[in-house]
C-alpha positions as CSV (number, residue, x, y, z in Angstrom):
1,X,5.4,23.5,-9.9
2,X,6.5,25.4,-6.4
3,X,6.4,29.0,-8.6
4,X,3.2,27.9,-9.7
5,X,2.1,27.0,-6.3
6,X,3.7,30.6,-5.0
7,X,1.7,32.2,-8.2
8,X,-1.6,31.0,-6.7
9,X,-0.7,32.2,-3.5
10,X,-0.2,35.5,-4.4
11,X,-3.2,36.1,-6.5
12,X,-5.2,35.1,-3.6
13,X,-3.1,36.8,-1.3
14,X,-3.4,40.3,-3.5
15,X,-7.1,39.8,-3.7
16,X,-7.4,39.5,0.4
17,X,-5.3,42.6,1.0
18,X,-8.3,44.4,-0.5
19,X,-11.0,41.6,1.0
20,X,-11.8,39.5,4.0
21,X,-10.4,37.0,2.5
22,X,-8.2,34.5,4.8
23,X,-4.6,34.6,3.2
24,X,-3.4,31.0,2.1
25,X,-0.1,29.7,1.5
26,X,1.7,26.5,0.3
27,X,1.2,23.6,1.9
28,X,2.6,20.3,1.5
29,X,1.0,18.6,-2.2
30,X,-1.1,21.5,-2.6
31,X,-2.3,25.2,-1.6
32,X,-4.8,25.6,0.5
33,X,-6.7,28.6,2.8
34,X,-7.6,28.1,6.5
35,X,-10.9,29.6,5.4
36,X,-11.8,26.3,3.0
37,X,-11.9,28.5,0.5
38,X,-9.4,27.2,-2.1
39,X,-8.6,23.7,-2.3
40,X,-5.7,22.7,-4.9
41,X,-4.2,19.4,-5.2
42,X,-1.1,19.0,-7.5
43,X,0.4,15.1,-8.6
44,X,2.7,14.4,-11.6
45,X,0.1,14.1,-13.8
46,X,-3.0,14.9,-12.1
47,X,-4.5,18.6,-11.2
48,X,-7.8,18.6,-9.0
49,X,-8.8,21.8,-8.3
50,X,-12.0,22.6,-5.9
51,X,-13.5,26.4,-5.8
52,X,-16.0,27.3,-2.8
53,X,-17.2,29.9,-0.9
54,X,-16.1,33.1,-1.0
55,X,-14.7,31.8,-4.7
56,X,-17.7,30.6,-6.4
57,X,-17.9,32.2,-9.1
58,X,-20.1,35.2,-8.8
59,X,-20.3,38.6,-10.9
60,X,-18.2,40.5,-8.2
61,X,-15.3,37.5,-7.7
62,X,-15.1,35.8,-11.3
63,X,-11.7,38.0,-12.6
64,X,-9.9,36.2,-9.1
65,X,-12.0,32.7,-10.2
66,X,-10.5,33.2,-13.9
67,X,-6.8,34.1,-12.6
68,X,-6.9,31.2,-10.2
69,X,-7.9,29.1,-13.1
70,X,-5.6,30.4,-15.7
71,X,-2.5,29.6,-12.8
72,X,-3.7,25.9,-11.9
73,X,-4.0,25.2,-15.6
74,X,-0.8,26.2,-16.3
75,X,0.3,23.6,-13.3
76,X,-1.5,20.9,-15.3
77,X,0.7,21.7,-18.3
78,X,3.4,21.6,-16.8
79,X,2.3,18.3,-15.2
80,X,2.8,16.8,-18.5
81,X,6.2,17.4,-18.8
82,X,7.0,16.6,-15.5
83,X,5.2,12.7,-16.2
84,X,7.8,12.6,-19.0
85,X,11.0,13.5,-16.7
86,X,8.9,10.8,-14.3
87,X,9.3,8.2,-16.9
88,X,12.5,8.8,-17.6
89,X,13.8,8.9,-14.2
90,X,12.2,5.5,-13.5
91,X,14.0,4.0,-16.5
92,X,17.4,5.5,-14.7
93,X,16.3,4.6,-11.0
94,X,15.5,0.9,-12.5
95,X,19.1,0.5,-13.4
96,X,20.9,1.9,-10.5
97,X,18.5,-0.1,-8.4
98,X,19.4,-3.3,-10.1
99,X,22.9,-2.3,-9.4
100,X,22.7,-1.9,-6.0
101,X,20.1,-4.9,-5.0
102,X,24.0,-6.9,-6.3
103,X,25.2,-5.7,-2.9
104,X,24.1,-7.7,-0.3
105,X,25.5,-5.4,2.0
106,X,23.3,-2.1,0.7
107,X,20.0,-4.5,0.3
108,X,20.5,-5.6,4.0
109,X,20.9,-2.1,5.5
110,X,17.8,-0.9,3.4
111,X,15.2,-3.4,3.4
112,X,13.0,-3.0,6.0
113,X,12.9,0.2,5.2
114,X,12.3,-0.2,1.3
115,X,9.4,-2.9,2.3
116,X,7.5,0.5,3.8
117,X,8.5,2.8,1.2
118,X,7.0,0.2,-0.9
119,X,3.5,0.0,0.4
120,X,3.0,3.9,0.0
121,X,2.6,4.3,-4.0
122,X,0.4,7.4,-2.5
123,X,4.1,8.9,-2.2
124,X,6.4,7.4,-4.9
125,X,5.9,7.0,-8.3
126,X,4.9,3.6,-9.8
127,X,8.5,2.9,-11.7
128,X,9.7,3.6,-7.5
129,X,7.3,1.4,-6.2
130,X,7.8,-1.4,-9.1
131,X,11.4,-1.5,-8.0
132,X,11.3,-1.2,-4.3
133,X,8.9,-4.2,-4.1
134,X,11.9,-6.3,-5.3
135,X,12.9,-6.1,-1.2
136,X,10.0,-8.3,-0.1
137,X,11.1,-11.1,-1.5
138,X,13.8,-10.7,-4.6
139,X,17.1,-10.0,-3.6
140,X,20.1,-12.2,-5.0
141,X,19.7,-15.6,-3.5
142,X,23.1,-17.4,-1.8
143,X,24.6,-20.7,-3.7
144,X,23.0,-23.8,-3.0
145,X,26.1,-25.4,-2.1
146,X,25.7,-23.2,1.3
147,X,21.8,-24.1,1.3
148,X,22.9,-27.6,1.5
149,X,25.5,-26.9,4.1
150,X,23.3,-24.9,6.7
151,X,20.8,-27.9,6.1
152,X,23.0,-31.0,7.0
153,X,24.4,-29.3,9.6
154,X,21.4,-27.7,11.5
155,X,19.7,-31.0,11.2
156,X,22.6,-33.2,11.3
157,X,21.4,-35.6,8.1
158,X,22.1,-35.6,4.9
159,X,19.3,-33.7,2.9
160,X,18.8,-36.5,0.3
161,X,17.7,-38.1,3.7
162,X,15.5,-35.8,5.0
163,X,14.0,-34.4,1.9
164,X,12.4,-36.6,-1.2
165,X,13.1,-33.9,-3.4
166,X,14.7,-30.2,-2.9
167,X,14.6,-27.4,-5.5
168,X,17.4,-25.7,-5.9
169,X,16.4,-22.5,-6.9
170,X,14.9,-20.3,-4.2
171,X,10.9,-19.1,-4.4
172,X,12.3,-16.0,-2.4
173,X,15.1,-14.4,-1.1
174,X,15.5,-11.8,1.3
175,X,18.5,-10.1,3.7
176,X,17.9,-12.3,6.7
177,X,16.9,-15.5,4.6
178,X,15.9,-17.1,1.9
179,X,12.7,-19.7,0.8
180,X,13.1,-23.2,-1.1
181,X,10.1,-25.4,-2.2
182,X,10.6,-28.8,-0.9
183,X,8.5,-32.4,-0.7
184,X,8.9,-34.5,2.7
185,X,9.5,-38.2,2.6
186,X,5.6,-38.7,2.8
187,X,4.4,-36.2,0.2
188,X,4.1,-33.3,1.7
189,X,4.9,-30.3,0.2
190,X,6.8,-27.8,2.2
191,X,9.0,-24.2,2.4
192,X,12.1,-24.9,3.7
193,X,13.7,-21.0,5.1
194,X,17.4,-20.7,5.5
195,X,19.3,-18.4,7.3
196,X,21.8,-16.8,5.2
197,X,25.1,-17.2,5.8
198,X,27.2,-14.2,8.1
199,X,24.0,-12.1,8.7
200,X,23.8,-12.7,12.6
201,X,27.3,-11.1,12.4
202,X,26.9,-8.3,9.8
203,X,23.8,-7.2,11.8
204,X,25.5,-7.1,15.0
205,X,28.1,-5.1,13.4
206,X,25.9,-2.7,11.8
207,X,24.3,-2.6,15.2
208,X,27.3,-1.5,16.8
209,X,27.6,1.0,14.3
210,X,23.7,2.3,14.5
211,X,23.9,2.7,18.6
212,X,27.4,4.5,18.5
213,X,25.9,7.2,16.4
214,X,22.9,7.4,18.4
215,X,25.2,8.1,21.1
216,X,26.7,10.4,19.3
217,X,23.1,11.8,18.8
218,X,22.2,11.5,22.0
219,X,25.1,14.4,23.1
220,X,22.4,17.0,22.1
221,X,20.2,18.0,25.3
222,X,17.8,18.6,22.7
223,X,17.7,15.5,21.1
224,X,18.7,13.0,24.1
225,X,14.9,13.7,25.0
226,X,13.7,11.6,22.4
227,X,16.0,8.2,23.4
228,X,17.8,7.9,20.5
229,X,19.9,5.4,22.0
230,X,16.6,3.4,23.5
231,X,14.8,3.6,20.0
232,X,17.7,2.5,18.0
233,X,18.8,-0.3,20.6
234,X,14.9,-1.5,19.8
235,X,15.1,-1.4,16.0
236,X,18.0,-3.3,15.7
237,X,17.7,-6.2,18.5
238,X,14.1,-6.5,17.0
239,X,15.9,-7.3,13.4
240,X,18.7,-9.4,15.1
241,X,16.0,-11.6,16.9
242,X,15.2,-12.3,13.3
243,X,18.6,-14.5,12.9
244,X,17.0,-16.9,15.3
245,X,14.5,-18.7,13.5
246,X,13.1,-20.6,16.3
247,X,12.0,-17.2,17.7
248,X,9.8,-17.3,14.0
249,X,8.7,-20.8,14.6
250,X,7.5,-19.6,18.4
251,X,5.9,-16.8,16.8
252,X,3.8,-18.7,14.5
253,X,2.6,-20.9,16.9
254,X,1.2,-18.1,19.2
255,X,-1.1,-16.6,15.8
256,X,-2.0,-20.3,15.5
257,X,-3.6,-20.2,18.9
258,X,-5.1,-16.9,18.6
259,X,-6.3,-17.2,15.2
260,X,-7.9,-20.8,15.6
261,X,-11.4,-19.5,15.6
262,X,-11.0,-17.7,12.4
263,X,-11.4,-20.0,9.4
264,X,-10.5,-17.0,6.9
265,X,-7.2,-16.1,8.1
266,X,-4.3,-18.8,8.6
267,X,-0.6,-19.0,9.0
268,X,1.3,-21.9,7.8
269,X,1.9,-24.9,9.5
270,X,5.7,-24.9,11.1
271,X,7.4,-28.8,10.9
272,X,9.5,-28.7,14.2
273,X,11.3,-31.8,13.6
274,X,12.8,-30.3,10.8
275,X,13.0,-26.9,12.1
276,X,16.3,-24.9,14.5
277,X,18.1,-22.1,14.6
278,X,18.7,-21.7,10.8
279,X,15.9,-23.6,9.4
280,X,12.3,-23.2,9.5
281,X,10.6,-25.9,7.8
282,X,6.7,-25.4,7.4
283,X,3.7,-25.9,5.0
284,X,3.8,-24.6,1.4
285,X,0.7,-22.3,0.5
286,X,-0.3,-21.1,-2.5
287,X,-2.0,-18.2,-3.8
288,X,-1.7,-14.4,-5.3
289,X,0.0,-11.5,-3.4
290,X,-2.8,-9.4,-1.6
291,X,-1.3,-6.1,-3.7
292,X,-1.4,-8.7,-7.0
293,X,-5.0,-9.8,-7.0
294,X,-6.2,-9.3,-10.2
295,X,-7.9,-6.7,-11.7
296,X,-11.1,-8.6,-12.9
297,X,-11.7,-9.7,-8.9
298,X,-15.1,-9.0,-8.1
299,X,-15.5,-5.8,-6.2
300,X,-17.4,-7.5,-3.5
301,X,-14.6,-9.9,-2.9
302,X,-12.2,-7.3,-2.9
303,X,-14.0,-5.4,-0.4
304,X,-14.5,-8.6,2.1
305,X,-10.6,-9.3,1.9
306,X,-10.2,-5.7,3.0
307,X,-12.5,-6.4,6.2
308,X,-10.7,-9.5,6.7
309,X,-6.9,-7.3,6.7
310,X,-8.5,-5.1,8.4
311,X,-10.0,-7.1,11.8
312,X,-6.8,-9.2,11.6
313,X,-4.8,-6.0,12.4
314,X,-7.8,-4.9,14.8
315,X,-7.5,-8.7,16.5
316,X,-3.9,-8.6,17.1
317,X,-3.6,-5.1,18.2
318,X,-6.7,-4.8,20.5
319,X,-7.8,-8.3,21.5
320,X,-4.5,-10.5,21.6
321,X,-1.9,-7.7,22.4
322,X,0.6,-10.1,19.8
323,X,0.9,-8.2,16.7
324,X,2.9,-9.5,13.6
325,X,5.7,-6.3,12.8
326,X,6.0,-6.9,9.4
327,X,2.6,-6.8,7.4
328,X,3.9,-5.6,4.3
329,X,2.2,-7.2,0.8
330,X,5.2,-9.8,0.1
331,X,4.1,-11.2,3.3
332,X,0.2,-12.0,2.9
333,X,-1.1,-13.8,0.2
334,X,-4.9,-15.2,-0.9
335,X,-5.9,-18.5,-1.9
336,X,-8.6,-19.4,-3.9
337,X,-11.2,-19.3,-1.0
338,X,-10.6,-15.6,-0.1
339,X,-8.3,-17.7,2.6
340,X,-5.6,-15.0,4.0
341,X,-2.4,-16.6,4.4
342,X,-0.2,-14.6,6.8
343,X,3.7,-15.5,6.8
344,X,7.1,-14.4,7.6
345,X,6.3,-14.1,11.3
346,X,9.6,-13.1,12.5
347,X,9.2,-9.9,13.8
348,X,6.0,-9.6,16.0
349,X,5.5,-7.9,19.2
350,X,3.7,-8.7,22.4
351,X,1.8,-5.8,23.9
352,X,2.1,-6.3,27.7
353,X,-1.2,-5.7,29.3
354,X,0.0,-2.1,30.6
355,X,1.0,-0.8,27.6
356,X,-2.0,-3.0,25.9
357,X,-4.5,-0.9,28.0
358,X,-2.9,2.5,26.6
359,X,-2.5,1.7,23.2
360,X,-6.0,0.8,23.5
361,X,-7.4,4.3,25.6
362,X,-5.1,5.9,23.0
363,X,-6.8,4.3,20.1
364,X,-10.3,5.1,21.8
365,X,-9.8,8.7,22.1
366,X,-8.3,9.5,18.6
367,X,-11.8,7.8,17.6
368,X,-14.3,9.0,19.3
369,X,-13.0,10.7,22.1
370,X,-13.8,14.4,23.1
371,X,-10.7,17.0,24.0
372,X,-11.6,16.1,27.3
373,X,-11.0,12.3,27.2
374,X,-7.3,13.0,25.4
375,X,-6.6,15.1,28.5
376,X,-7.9,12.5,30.8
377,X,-5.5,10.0,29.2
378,X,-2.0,12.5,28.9
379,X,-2.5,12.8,33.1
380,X,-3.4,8.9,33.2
381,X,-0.3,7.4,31.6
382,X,2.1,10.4,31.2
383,X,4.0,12.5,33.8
384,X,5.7,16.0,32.1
């Protein structure tokens, strides 16, 4: 595909030697000419191609319109092939991926990460994507016998006593924890989280690890400039905060506040009695993954649950300054009302008003602002 990509290229580039033509080259997914000219965009199985302009076809261009042609449909054929070796790397990926979600230790270190990756099937191939989505909320679960353990002991009862019944078998699992469906005493049906056992001190390892080559990093003049060691220390005391799950129960209690005048997006119900620093006890919902909703939905309700993402990002990020860090798919799911259930609230961030207010001109001049305005904000909040 990149020869083909160069072949383009140069039979435009041969034909604006002898033109006044712009000269184009390859771009990332595609070729393209500052002029607008030629617009090309090449996927694994996919060729769109977009002629305008100067290379419309007229009497005088049409031998350039025809060799442009002939190249990008000689891109689509091989775009055949190439959703063939796709295939066939997905079958291979899907086995070395199951391999490696066995080891706890490789899942741990790439989760957070994967849980992006896997919100982007713009950028990786379905079989990817398929896979990757395993790290929201189906890694290998930890033994019940150690459920039961981290239980009694945060709680200090026996879990016959403080449960009426207790499944055994986890509804989730991730690296920091994993989810159990439970019933209280009085009926209730609730998710009981546990913390798994000898994360707090693998992450602190890796996390001595992480900022010693950051330091390392950080030996470059060139690189020092962009706080290696300041980012990393960020990343990774923001994913140890997620061993305390009473920083998660805080958390939730906060969106409850903020969100309490909007009926059409909820967050569970946290059980502090039966909550600490390794448990997190709090109301069971039900309904479909917001990437799983299915394919007969109604458009309409489709496009309000969009809005309804959409102004709950908008809300946390411009009106409450608390945002939840950790949106990805496994975490929201719909009910049968359209109700969007938001959990998993471990990693959130409070915006304090200073940086609130920049994040907010920021956002402002990106928008709608003029050149002007952007320059306006650089010599407002930056110095250089």
């Amino acid at each position: 595909l990149e020869l083909e990509f160069q072949n383009v290229c140069s039979i435009v580039n041969d034909a604006a030697a002898s033109s006044s033509m712009v000269p184009v080259s390859a771009a990332a997914g595609g070729v393209y000419s500052s002029a607008s000219t030629l617009g090309a965009t090449v996927g694994a199985v996919r060729v769109d191609v977009r002629v305008v302009r100067d290379l419309a076809p007229t009497p005088n261009n049409m031998p350039l319109v025809r060799k442009v042609a002939e190249a990008v449909e000689n891109i689509g054929n091989k775009s055949e092939k190439t959703a063939a070796q796709v295939a066939l790397f997905g079958k291979a990926f899907d086995e070395k991926f199951a391999k490696a979600l066995g080891d706890t230790s490789v899942a741990d270190r790439a989760e957070k990460l994967g849980q992006v990756m896997s919100s982007r099937p713009d950028l990786f191939a379905p079989q990817i994507i398929r896979q990757l989505r395993q790290l929201q909320d189906r890694l290998p679960p930890f033994s019940f016998r150690r459920v039961k353990a981290t239980i009694e002991s945060e709680l200090g009862r026996p879990l016959g006593e403080v449960f009426r019944d207790f499944e055994p078998t986890p509804v989730a699992a991730a690296s920091v924890a994993q989810v159990h469906r439970a019933h209280l005493p009085d009926g209730r049906e609730v998710a009981v989280k546990v913390l798994r056992p000898g994360v707090r001190r693998q992450i602190e390892r890796d996390q001595a690890i992480l900022l010693g080559g950051a330091r390392l990093i950080a030996l470059v003049p060139k690189w020092r400039a962009n706080q290696p060691v300041e980012h990393t220390r960020h990343f990774v005391e923001a994913i140890h905060d997620q061993t305390d799950l009473r920083i998660e129960a805080a958390n939730y209690r906060r969106f409850h506040d903020n969100f309490a005048g909007r009926p059409d997006v909820v967050f569970p119900e946290v059980i502090e009695a039966l909550s600490g620093e390794r448990v997190l006890t709090m109301q069971f919902v039900r309904g479909i993954k917001i990437d799983a909703l299915p394919a007969a939905m109604d458009a309409q309700r489709k496009a309000k649950l969009a809005e309804t993402v959409r102004m709950t990002m908008f809300k946390m990020c411009f009106e409450d300054g608390f945002v939840h860090a950790d949106l990805h798919p496994g975490n929201m799911v719909v009910k049968d009302d359209d109700t969007l259930v938001i959990f998993d609230a471990g990693l959130a961030k409070l915006l304090h008003e200073d940086v609130l207010i920049q994040f907010i001109d920021m956002s402002k001049c990106l928008a709608m602002g003029t050149p002007d305005d952007l320059v306006a904000h650089l010599r407002r909040f930056h110095t250089y």
